[in-house]
N, C-alpha and C positions, 0 to 999 in steps of 0.2 A: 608515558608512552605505553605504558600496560603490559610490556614486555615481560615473559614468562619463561623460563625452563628450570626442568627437570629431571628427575631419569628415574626408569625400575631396573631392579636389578634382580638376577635368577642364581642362583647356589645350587651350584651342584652336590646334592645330598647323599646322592649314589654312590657306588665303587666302581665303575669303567668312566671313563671319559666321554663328555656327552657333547656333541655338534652341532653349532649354529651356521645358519647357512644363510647371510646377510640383513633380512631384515624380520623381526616377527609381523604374526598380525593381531591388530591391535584395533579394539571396539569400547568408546566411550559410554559409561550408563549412567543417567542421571538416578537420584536418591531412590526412587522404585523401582530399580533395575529395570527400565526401558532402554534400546538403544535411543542414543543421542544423535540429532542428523549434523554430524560432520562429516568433512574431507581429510583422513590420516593420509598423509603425502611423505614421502621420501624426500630428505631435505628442507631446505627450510626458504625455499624460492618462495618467494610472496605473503612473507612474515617477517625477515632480519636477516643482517648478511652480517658476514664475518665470527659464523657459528661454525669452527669447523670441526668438532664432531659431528655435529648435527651429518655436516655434509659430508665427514669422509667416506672414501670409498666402502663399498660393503665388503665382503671377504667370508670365508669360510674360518671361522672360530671354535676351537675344541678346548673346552673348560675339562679340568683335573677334576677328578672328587675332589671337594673341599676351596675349588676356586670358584670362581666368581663371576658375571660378565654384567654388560647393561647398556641400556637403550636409552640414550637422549632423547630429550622430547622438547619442541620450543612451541609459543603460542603467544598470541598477542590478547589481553582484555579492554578492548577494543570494540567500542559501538558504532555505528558508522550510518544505521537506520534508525531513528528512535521507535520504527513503527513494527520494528521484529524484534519478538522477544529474545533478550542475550541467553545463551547456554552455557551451560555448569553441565560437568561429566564430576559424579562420584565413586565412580568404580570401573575399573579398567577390566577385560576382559582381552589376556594374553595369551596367544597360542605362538610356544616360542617356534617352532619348528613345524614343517607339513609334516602331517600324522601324529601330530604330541597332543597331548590332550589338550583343554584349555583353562588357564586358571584365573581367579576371578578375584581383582584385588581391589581391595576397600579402599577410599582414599581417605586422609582426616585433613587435605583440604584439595578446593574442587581444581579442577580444568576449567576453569573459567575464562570460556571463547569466546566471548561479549555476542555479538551475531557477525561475526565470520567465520565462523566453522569451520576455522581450518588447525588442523595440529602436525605437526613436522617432526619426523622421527628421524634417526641416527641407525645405522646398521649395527648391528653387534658388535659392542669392543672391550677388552678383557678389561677388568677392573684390575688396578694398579695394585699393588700391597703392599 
């Protein structure tokens, strides 16, 4: 079925407590750091049901120094045109919050969206401990 999830996760490295405010934004690169032409969508409508993080509510999240949180992410690899070439994202480009800066994470294996271009993300939710 080709069915895919995963999640990143952000640590609070700082000393005050630092706020997520439902969902980041998030930009696929393939290997030569180009964007990748996907749709990052909210939830996981028109890839897999019964994801519920993927789908829970978004919410305002405040990680502790030293905590934790993270982003569900679902996709399907999945060719559905033989005649468009499938996409691979090697590196994610996160910016957790408006105004935060944005950080650029390597992947050591891809996002491979076959050619539906769609990736389904999860609202911020504390990681457990």
């Amino acid at each position: 079925m080709g069915l895919r999830a995963e999640s990143v996760q952000l640590v609070n490295c700082g000393a005050e407590p630092y706020a997520l405010d439902g969902y980041p934004d998030l930009r696929l690169l393939d290997k030569a750091g180009a964007p990748v032409e996907a749709t990052v969508a909210h939830g996981s409508a028109g890839i897999t049901t019964g994801a519920p993080n993927v789908d829970a509510r978004a919410r305002r999240l405040v990680i502790a120094p030293g905590q934790a949180a993270y982003v569900p992410m679902v996709w399907r690899n999945l060719v559905t045109d033989s005649t468009v070439v499938a996409t691979d994202g090697w590196a994610l480009e996160v910016t957790p919050r408006r105004g935060a800066p944005t950080l650029m994470l390597r992947l050591t294996r891809p996002v491979d969206l076959g050619n539906t271009g769609k990736l389904g993300i999860g609202p911020w939710q504390e990681l457990p401990r």
